[in-house]
ROZAGU-530043 format. One record per residue (C-alpha): x, y, z; residue in one letter; residue number from 1. Coordinates in Angstrom, 1 decimal, always signed. Example, Ala and Ser with C-alpha at 12.3 -4.5 7.8 and 13.67 -1.06 7.14 Angstrom:
# ROZAGU-530043
+--------+--------+--------+------+-----+
:      x :      y :      z : rest :  nr :
+--------+--------+--------+------+-----+
:  +12.3 :   -4.5 :   +7.8 :    a :   1 :
:  +13.7 :   -1.1 :   +7.1 :    s :   2 :
+--------+--------+--------+------+-----+
//
This chain:
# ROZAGU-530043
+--------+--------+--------+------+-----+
:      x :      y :      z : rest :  nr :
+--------+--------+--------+------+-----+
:  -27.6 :   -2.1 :  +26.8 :    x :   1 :
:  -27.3 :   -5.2 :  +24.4 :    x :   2 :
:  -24.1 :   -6.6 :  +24.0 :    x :   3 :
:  -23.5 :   -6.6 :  +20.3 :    x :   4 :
:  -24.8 :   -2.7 :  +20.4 :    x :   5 :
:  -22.0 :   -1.7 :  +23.0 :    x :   6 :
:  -19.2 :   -3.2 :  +21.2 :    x :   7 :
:  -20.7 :   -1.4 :  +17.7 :    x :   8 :
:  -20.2 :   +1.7 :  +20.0 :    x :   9 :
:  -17.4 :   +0.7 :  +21.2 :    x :  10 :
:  -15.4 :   -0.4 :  +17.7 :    x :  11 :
:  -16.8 :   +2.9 :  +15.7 :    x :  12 :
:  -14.8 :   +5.0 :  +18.9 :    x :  13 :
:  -11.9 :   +3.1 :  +18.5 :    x :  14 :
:  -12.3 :   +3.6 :  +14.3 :    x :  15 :
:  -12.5 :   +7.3 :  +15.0 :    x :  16 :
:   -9.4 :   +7.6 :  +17.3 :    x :  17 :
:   -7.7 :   +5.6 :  +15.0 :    x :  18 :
:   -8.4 :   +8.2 :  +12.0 :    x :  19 :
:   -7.9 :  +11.3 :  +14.3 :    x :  20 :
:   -4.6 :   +9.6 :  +14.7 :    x :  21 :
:   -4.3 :   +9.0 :  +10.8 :    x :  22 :
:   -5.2 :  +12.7 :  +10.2 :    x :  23 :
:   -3.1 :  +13.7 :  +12.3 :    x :  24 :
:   -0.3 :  +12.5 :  +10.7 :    x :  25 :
:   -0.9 :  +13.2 :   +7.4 :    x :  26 :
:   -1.1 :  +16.8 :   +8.1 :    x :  27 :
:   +2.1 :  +16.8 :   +9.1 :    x :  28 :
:   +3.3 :  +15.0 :   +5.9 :    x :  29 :
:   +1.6 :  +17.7 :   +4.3 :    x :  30 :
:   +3.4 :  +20.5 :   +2.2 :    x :  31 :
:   +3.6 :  +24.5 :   +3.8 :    x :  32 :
:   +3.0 :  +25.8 :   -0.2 :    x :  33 :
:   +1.2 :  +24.0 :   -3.4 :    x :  34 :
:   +2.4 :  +22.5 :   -6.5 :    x :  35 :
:   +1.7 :  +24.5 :   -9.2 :    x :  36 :
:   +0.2 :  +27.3 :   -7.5 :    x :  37 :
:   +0.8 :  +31.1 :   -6.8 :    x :  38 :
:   +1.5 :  +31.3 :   -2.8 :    x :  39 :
:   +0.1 :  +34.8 :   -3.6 :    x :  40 :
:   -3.0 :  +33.6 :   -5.1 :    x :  41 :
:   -6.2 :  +34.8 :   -3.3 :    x :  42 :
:  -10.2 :  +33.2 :   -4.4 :    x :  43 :
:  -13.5 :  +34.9 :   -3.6 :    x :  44 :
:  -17.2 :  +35.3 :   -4.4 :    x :  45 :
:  -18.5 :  +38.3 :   -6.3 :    x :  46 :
:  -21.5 :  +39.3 :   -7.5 :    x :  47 :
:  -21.9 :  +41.2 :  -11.4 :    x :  48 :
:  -23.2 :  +44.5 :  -10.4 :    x :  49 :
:  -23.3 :  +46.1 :  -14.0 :    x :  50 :
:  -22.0 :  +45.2 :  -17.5 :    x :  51 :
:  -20.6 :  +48.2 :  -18.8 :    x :  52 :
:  -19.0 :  +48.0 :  -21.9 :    x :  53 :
:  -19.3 :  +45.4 :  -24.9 :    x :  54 :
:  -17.6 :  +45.5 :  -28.1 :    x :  55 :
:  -17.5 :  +42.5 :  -30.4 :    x :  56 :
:  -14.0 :  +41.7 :  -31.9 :    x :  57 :
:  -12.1 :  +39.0 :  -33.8 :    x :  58 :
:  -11.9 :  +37.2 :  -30.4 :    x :  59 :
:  -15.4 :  +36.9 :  -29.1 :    x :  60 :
:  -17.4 :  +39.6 :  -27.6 :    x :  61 :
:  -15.5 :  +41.5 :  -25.2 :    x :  62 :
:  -16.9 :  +43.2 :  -21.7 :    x :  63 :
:  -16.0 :  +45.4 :  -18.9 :    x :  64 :
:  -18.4 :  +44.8 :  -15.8 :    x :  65 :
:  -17.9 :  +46.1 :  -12.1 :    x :  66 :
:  -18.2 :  +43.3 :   -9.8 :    x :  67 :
:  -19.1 :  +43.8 :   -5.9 :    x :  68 :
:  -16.5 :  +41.6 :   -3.8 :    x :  69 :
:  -18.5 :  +40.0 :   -1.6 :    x :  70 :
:  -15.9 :  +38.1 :   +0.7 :    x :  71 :
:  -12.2 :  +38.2 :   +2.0 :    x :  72 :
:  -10.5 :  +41.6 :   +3.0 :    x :  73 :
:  -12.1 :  +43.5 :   +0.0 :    x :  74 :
:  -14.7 :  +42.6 :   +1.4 :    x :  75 :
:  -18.2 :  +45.5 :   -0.1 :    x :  76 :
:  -15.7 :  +46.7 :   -2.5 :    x :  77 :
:  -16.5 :  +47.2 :   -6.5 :    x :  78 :
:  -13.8 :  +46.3 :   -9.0 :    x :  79 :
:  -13.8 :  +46.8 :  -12.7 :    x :  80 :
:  -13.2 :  +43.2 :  -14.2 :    x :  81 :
:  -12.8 :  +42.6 :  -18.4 :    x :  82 :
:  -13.5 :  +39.3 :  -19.7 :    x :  83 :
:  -13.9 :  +37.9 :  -23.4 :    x :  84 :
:  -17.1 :  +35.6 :  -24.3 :    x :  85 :
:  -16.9 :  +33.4 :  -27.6 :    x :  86 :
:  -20.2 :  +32.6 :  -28.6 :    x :  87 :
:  -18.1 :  +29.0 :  -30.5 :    x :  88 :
:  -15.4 :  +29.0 :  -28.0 :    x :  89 :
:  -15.5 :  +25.8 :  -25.1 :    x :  90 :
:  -12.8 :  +27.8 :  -23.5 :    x :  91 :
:  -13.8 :  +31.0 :  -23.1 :    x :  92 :
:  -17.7 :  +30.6 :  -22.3 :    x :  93 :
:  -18.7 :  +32.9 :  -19.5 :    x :  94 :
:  -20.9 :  +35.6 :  -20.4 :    x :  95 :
:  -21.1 :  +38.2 :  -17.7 :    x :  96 :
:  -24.6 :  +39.6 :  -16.9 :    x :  97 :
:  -26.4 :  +41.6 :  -14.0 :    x :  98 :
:  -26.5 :  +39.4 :  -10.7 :    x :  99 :
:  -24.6 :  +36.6 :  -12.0 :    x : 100 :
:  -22.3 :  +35.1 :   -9.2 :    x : 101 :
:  -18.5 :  +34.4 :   -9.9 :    x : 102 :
:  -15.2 :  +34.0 :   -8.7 :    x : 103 :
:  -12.7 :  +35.8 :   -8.8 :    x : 104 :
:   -8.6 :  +35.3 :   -8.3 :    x : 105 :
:   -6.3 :  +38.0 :   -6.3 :    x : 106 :
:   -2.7 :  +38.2 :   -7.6 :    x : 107 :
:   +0.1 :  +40.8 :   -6.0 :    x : 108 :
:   +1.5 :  +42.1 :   -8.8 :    x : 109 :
:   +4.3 :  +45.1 :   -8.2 :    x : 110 :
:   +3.2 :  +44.9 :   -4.4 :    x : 111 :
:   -0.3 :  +46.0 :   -5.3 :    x : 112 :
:   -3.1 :  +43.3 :   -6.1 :    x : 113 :
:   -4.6 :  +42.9 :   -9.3 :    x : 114 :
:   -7.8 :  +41.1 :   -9.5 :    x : 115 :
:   -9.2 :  +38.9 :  -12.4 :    x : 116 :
:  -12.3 :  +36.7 :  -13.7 :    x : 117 :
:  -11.8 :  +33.3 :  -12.9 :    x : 118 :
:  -14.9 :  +31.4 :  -13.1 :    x : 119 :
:  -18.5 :  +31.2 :  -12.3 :    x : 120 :
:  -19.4 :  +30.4 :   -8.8 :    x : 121 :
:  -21.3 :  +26.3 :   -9.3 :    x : 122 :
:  -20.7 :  +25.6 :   -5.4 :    x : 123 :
:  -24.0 :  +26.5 :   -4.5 :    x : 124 :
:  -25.7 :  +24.1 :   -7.0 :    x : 125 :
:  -23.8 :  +21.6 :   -5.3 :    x : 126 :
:  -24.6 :  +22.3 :   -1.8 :    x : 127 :
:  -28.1 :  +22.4 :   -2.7 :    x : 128 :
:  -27.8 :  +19.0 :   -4.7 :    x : 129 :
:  -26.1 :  +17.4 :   -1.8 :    x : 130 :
:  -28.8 :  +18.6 :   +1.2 :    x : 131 :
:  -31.2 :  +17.2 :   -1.4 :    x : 132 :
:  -29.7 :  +13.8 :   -1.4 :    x : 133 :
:  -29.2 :  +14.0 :   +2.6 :    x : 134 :
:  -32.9 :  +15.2 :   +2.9 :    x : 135 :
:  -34.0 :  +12.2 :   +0.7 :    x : 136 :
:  -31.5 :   +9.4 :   +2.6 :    x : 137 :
:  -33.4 :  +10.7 :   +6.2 :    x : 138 :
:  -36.8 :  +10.7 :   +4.8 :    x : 139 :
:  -36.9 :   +7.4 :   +3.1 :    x : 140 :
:  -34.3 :   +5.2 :   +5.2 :    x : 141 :
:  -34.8 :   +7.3 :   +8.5 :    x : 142 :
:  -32.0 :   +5.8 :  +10.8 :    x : 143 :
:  -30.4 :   +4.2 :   +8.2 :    x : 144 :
:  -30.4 :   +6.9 :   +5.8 :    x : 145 :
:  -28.8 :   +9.2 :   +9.1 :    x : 146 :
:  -26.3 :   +6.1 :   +9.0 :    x : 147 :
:  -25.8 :   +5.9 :   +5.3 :    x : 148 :
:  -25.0 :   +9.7 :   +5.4 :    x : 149 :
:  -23.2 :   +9.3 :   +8.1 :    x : 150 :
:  -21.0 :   +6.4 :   +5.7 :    x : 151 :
:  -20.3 :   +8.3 :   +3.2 :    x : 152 :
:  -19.0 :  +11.4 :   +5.3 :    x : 153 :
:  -16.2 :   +9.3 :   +6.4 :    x : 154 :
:  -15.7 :   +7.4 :   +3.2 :    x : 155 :
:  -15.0 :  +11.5 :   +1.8 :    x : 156 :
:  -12.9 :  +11.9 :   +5.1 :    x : 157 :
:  -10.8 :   +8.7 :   +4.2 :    x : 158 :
:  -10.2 :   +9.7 :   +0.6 :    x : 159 :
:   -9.7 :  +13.5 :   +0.7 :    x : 160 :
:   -7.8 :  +13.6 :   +4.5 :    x : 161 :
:   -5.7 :  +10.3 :   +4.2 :    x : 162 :
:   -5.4 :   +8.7 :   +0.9 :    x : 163 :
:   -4.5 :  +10.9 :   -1.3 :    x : 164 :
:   -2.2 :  +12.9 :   +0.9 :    x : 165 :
:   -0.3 :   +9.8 :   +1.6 :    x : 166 :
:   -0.1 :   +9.5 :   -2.2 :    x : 167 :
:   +0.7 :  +13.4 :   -2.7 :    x : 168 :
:   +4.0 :  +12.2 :   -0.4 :    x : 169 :
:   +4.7 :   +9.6 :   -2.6 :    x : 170 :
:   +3.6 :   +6.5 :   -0.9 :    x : 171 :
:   +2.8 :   +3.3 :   -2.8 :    x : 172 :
:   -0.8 :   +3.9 :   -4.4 :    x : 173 :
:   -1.8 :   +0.4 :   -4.5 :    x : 174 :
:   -1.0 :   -0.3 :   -0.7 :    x : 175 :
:   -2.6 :   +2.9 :   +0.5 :    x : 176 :
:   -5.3 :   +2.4 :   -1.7 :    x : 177 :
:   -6.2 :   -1.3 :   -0.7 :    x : 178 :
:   -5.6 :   +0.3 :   +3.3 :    x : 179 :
:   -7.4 :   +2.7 :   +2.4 :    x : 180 :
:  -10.6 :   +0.8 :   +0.8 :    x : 181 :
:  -10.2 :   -1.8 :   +3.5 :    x : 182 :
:  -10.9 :   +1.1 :   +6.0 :    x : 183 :
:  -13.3 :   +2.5 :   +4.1 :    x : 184 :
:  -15.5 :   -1.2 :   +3.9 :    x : 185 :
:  -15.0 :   -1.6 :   +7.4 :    x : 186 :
:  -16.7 :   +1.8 :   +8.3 :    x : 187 :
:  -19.2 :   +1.6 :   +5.8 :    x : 188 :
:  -20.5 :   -2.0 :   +7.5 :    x : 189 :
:  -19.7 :   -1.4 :  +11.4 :    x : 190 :
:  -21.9 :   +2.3 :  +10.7 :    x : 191 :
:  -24.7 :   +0.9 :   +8.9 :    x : 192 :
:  -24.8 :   -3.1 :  +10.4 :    x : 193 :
:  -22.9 :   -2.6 :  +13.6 :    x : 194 :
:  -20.4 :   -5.9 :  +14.8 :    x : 195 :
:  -22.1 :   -8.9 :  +13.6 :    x : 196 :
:  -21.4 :  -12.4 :  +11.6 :    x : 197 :
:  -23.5 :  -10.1 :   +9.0 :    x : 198 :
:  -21.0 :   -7.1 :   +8.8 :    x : 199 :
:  -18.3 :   -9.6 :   +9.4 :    x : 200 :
:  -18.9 :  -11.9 :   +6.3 :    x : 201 :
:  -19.5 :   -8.9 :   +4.0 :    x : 202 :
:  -16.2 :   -7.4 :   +4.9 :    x : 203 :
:  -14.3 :  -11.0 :   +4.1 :    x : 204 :
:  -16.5 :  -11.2 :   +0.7 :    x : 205 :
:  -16.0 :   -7.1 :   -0.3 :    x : 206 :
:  -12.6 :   -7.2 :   +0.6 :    x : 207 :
:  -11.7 :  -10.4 :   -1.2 :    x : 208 :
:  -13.4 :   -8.8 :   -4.3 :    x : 209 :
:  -11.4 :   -5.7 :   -3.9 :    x : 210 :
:   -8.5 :   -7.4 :   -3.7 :    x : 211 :
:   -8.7 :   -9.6 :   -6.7 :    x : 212 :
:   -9.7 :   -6.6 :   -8.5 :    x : 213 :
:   -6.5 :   -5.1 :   -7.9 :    x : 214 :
:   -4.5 :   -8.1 :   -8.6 :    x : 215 :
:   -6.1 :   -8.3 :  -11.8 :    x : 216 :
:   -5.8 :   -5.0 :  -12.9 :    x : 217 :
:   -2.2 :   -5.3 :  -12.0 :    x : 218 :
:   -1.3 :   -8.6 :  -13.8 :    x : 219 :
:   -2.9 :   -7.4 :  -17.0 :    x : 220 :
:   -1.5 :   -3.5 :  -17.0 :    x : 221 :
:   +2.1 :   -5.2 :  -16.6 :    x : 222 :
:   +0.9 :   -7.2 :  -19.3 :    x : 223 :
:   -0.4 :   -5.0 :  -21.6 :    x : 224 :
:   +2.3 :   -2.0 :  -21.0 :    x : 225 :
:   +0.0 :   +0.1 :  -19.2 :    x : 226 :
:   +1.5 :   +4.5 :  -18.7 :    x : 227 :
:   -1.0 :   +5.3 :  -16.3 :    x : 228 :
:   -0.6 :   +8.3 :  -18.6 :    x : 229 :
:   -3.5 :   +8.1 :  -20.6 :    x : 230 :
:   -5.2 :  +11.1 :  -19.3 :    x : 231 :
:   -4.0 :  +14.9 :  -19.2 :    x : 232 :
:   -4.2 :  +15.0 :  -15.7 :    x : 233 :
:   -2.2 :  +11.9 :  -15.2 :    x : 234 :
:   +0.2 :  +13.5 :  -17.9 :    x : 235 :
:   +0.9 :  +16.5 :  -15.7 :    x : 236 :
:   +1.4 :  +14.5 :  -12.4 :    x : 237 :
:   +3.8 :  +12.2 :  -14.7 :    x : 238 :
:   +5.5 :  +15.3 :  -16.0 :    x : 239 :
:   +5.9 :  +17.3 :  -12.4 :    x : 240 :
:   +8.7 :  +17.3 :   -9.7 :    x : 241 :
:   +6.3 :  +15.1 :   -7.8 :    x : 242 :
:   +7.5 :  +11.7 :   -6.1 :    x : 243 :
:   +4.1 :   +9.8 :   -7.6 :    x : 244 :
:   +4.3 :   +6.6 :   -8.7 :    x : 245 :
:   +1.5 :   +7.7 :  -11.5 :    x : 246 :
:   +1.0 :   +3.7 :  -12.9 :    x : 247 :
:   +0.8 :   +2.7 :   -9.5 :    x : 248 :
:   -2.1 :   +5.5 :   -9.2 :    x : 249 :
:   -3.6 :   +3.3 :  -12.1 :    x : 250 :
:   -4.0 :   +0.4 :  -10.0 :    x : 251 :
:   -5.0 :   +2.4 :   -7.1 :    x : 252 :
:   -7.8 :   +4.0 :   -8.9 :    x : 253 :
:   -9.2 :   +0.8 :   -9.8 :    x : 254 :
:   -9.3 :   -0.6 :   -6.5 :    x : 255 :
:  -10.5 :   +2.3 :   -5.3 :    x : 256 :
:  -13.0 :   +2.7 :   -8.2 :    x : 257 :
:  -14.4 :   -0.9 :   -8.1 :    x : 258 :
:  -15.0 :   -0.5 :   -4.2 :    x : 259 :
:  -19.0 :   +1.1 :   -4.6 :    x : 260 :
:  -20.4 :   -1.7 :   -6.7 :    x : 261 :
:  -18.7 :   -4.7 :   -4.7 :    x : 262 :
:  -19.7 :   -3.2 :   -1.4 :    x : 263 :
:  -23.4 :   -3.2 :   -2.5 :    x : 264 :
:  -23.0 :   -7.0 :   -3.7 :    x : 265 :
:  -21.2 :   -8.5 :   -1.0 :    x : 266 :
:  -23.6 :   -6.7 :   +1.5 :    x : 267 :
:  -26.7 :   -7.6 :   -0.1 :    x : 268 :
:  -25.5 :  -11.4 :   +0.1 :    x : 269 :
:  -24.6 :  -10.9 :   +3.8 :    x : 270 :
:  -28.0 :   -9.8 :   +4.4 :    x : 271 :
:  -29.8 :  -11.7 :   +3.3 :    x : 272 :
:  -28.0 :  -14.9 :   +4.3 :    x : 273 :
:  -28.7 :  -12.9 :   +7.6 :    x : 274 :
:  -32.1 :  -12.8 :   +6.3 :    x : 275 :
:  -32.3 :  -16.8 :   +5.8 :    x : 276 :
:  -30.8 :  -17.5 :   +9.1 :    x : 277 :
:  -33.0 :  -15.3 :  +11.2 :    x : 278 :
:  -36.2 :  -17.0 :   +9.5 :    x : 279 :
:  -35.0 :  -20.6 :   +9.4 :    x : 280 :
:  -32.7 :  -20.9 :  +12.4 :    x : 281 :
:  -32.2 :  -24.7 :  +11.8 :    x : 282 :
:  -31.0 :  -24.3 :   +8.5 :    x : 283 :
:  -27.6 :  -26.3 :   +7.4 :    x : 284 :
:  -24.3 :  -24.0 :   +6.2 :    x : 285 :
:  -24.6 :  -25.5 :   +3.0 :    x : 286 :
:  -28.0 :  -24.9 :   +2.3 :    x : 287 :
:  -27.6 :  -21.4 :   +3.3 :    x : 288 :
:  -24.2 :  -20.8 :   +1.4 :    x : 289 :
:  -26.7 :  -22.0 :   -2.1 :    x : 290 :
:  -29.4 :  -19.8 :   -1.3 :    x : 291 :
:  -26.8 :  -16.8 :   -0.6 :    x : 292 :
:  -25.2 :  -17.7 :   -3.8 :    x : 293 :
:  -28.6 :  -17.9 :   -5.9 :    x : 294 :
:  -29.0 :  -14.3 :   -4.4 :    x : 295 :
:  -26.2 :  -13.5 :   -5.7 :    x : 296 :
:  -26.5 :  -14.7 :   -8.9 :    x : 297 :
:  -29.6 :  -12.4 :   -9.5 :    x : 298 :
:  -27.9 :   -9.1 :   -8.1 :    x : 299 :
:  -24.4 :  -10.2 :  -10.2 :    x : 300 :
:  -25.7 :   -9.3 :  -14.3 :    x : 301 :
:  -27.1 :   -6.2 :  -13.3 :    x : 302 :
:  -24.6 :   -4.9 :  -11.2 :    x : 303 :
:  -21.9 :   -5.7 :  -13.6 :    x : 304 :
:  -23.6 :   -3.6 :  -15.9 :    x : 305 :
:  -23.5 :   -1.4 :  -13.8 :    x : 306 :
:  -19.7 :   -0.9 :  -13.1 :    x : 307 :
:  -19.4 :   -1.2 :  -16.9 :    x : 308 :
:  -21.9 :   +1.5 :  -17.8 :    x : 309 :
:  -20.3 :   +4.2 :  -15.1 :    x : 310 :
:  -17.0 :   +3.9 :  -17.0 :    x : 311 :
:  -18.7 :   +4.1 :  -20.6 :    x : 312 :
:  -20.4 :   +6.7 :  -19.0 :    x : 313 :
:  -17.6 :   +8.8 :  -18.2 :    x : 314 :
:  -15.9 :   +8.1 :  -21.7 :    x : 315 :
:  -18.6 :   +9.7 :  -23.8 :    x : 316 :
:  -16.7 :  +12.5 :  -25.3 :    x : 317 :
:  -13.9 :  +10.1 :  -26.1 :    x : 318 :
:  -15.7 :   +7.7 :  -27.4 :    x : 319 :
:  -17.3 :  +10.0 :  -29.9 :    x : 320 :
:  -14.4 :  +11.8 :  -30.8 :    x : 321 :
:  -12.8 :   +8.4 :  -31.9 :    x : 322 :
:  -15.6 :   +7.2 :  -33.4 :    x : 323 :
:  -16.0 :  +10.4 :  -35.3 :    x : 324 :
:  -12.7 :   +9.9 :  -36.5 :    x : 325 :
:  -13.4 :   +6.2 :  -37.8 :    x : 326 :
:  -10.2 :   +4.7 :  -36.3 :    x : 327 :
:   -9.9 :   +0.8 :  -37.0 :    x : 328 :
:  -10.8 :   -1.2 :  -34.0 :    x : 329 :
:   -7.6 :   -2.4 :  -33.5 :    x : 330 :
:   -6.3 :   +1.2 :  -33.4 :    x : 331 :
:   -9.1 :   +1.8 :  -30.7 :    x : 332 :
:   -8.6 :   -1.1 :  -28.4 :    x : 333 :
:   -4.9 :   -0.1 :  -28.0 :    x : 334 :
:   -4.9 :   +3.2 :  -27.4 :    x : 335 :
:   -3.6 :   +3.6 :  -23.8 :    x : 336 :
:   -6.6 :   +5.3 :  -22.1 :    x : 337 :
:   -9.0 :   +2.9 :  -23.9 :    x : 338 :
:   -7.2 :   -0.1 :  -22.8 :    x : 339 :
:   -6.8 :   +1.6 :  -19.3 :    x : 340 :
:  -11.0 :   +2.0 :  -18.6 :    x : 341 :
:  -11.5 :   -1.5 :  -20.6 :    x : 342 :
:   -9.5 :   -3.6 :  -17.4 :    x : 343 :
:  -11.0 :   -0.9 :  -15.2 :    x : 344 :
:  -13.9 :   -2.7 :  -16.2 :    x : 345 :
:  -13.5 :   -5.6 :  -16.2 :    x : 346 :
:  -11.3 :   -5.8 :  -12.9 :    x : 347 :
:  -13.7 :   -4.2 :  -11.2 :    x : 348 :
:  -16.5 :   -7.0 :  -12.0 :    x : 349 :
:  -13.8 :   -9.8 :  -12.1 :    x : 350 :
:  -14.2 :   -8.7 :   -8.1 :    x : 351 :
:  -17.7 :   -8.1 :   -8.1 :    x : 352 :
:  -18.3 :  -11.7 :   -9.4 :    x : 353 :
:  -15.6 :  -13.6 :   -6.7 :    x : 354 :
:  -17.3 :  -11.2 :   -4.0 :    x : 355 :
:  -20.5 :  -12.7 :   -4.5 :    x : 356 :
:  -19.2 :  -16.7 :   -3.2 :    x : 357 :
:  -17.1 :  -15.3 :   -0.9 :    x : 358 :
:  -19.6 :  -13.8 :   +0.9 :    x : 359 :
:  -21.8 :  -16.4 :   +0.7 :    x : 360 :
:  -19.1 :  -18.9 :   +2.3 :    x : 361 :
:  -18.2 :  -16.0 :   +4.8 :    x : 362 :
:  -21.8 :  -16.0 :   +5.9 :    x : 363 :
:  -22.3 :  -19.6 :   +6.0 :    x : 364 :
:  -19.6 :  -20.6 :   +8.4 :    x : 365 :
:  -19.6 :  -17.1 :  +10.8 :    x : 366 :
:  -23.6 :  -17.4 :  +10.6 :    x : 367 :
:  -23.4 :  -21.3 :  +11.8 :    x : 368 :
:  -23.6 :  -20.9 :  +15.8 :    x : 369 :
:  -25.8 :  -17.7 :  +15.5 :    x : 370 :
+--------+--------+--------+------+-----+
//
């Protein structure tokens, strides 16, 4: 067995012991009850078995259906379930027909449960999106597709099983999240490149970016009197009995939020510096520390762009509604939540761009006895 293949075996068993051991803890830290939430509270799938009754009132257009529980203890059971549709209400949009799928919430009221219409079962659309996307990796990347998925199974596992209950706790969310996006960059390059000068250099150049991007975004929030509070969400946590340090989460989300496009920078560089090396072994650090860089260069404007366009993107209905509104663009540009995705922006390719020679330095100097 090749040497640099049985230490890449080697170093992603010690990564997973290592989160095993992460895991484990933060289950532990975790709460026995939720925040928020009824202990009593009970969710299953049903399926509309009959509309029975609609009437149309000042409120929208009211409806009794009976519902067939098909999970949990109730399990083949047929409840009666009233819900009101408004044909020009946002909020109360579910119309209830014939087969529809939904789900439904379980409260113990008076010591006997009482069960209600919560909302309209979108999981398996999901599923079915996400084996597309898996189907699609395998077919066109074959073993690294299997590794890509692979990737991004533990980059979920990172966020949803260590990060964020370390931040539920309380912990500092900008050290967890630059642990947490360091861990997550070291994963993402051992699985896909195994232990090489390759992997090696990209993790020095993505971290580096990840880094600056956080420093950034932290120098000009303290600057620029930054809440953190500038969504409802954020509001809630700021407002709960919650230990969360919610402009810290600010920072946090940046880092963490700036991590995709950087990561695709700083490994395109590293490969192909590898790329250069492999086909011109002779070839001088500085020559291959230029080339890497006028790689760079080409892959920087678009993937800025990039980073900009998926925070515009997730904006839209602001935007609008202020626009709609015709506040002055001083007004606009100090608004809280405005300011906020603005440095999220431009933090995030402040780091894309320093990724970019960092890499290319990284590559030059690890890549010179190869």
């Amino acid at each position: 067995m090749p040497k640099r293949l049985l230490l890449s075996i080697l170093a992603i068993f010690l990564g997973l012991v290592i989160l095993a051991a992460v895991h484990s803890y933060t289950e532990r830290l975790m709460p026995d009850s939720s925040y928020m939430a009824r202990e009593d509270a009970e969710y299953f799938r049903g399926t509309v078995q009959e509309v029975l009754e609609e009437e149309r009132t000042e409120f929208g257009l009211e409806q009794q259906a009976e519902v067939l529980i098909n999970e949990g203890p109730k399990a083949g059971e047929i409840v009666e379930i009233d819900n009101v549709y408004g044909e020009e209400n946002i909020y109360l949009d579910i119309r209830l027909e014939s087969g529809l799928e939904v789900i439904l919430i379980s409260f113990h009221e008076n010591g006997s449960p009482e069960i209600y219409l919560e909302d309209v079962a979108r999981d398996r659309g999901l599923y079915l999106a996400g084996a597309v996307l898996a189907l699609a990796l395998i077919i066109v990347g074959k073993m690294k597709g299997i590794k890509t998925l692979i990737s991004l199974l533990l980059t979920g596992y990172i966020i949803f099983r260590i990060m964020l209950p370390l931040m539920l706790q309380g912990w500092a969310p900008v050290p967890v999240a630059t642990a947490s996006a360091l861990l997550i960059i070291a994963v993402i390059l051992i699985v896909i490149g195994g232990l090489s000068s390759k992997s090696l250099a990209a993790f020095i150049g993505i971290s580096t970016g990840v880094i600056a991007a956080g420093v950034m975004a932290y120098i000009i929030g303290e600057m620029a009197h930054l809440t953190g509070l500038g969504t409802e969400e954020a509001q809630m946590l700021g407002a709960s009995d919650l230990e969360i340090n919610v402009r810290g989460l600010l920072y946090g989300g940046i880092i963490v939020g700036s991590l995709g496009a950087i990561t695709d920078v700083g490994m395109s560089v590293a490969a192909s510096a590898s790329q250069l090396k492999e086909a011109n072994p002779e070839i001088a650090p500085d020559k291959l520390f230029y080339h890497a860089l006028e790689v760079g260069r080409d892959i920087m404007a678009t993937m800025a762009n990039t980073l900009i366009l998926a925070y515009v993107g997730g904006s839209v209905p602001f935007l609008l509604l202020i626009m709609a509104q015709q506040l002055d663009w001083l007004r606009i540009v100090n608004l809280d939540y405005i300011a906020t995705e603005i440095l999220s922006g431009l933090a995030g390719s402040l780091g894309l761009v320093l990724a970019i020679p960092a890499t290319a330095l990284a590559a030059a100097i690890l890549m010179k006895g190869d």
